[in-house]
C-alpha positions as CSV (number, residue, x, y, z in Angstrom):
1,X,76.4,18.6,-79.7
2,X,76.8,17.6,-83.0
3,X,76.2,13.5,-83.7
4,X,80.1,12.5,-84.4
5,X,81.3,14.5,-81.2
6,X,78.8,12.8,-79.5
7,X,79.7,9.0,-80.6
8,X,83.5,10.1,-80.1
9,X,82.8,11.7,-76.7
10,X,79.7,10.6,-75.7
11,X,77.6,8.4,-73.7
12,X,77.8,5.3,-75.9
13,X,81.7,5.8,-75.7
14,X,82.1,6.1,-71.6
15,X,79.7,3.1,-72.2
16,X,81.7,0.9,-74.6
17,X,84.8,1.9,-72.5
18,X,83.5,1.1,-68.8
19,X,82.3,-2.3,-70.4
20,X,86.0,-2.9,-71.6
21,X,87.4,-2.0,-68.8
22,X,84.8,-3.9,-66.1
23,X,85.3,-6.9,-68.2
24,X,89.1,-6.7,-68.5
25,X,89.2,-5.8,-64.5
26,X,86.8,-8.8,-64.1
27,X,88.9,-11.5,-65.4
28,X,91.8,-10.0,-63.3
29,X,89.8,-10.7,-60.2
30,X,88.8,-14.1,-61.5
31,X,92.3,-15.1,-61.9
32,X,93.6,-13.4,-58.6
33,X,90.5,-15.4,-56.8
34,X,91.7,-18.6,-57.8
35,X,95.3,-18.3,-56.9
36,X,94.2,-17.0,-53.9
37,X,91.6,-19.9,-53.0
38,X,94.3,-22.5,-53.7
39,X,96.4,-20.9,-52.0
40,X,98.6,-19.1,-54.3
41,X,100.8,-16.0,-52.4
42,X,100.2,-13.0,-54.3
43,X,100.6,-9.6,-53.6
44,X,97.0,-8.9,-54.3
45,X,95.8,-11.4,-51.2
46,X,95.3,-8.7,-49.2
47,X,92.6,-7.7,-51.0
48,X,90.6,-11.3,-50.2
49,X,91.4,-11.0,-46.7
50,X,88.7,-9.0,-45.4
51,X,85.4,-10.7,-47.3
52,X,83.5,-7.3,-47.3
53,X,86.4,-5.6,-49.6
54,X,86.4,-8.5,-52.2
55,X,82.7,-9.0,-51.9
56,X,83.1,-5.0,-52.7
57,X,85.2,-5.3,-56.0
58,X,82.9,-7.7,-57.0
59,X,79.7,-5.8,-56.9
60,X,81.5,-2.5,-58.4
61,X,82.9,-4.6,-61.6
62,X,80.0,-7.0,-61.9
63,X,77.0,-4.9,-61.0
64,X,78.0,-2.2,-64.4
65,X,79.1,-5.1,-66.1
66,X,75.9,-6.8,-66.5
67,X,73.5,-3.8,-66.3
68,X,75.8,-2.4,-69.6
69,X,75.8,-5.8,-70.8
70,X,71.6,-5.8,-70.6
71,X,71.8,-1.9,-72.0
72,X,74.0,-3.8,-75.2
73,X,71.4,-6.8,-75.6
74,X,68.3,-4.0,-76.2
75,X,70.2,-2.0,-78.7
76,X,69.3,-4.8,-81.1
77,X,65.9,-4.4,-80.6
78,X,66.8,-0.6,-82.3
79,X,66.3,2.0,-80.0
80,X,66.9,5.3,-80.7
81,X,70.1,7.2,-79.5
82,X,68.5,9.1,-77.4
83,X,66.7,6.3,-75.4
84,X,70.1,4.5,-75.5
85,X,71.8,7.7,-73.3
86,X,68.2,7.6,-70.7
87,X,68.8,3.6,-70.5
88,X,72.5,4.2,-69.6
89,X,72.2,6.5,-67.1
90,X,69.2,4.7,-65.8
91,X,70.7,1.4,-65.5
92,X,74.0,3.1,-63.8
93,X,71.5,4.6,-61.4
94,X,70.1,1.4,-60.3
95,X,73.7,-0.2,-60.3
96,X,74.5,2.4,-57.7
97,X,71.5,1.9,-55.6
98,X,72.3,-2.0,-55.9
99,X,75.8,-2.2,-54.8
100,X,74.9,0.1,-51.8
101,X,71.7,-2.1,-51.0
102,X,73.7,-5.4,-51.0
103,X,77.0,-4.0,-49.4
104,X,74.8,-2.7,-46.4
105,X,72.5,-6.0,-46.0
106,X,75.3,-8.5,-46.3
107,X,77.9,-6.1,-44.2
108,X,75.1,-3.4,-42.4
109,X,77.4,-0.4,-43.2
């Protein structure tokens, strides 16, 4: 693959893009949490009903968030391409392997 297909299509794309999109998703929930602390009826409140869904939308948008975010902090530390694609998929790896760790030990499934 030559070096502009793979910044249009690559990993550092699906990278930038799942951090736009985790973040944007994010503030959704933030917003839809409050109203739905204080009591606000929206149509999203069944989603907070049963803790271990909303604890689950919370670890799938945070988790990626933050382990992308980390993956953004070391590219100024100027690592190569290549090691930028192995942290990625690393990092989404352990994200995985977190959200399914602390699902199971808060809800044992």
């Amino acid at each position: 693959m030559t070096m502009e297909k793979e910044r249009a299509y690559g990993t550092g794309m699906w990278a930038w893009l799942l951090q736009r999109i985790t973040g944007f998703l994010l503030v959704i929930y933030l917003f839809m949490h409050v109203a739905w602390v204080h009591g606000i009826n929206t149509a999203f409140n069944f989603l907070f009903v049963p803790t271990a869904t909303a604890l689950l939308i919370l670890l799938v948008l945070a988790v990626p968030h933050a382990l992308n975010g980390f993956r953004v902090f070391t590219l100024d530390f100027g690592i190569k391409e290549r090691t930028q694609r192995i942290l990625f998929w690393v990092l989404m790896l352990f994200g995985v392997l977190v959200i399914i760790l602390a699902y199971r030990s808060r809800f044992g499934g």
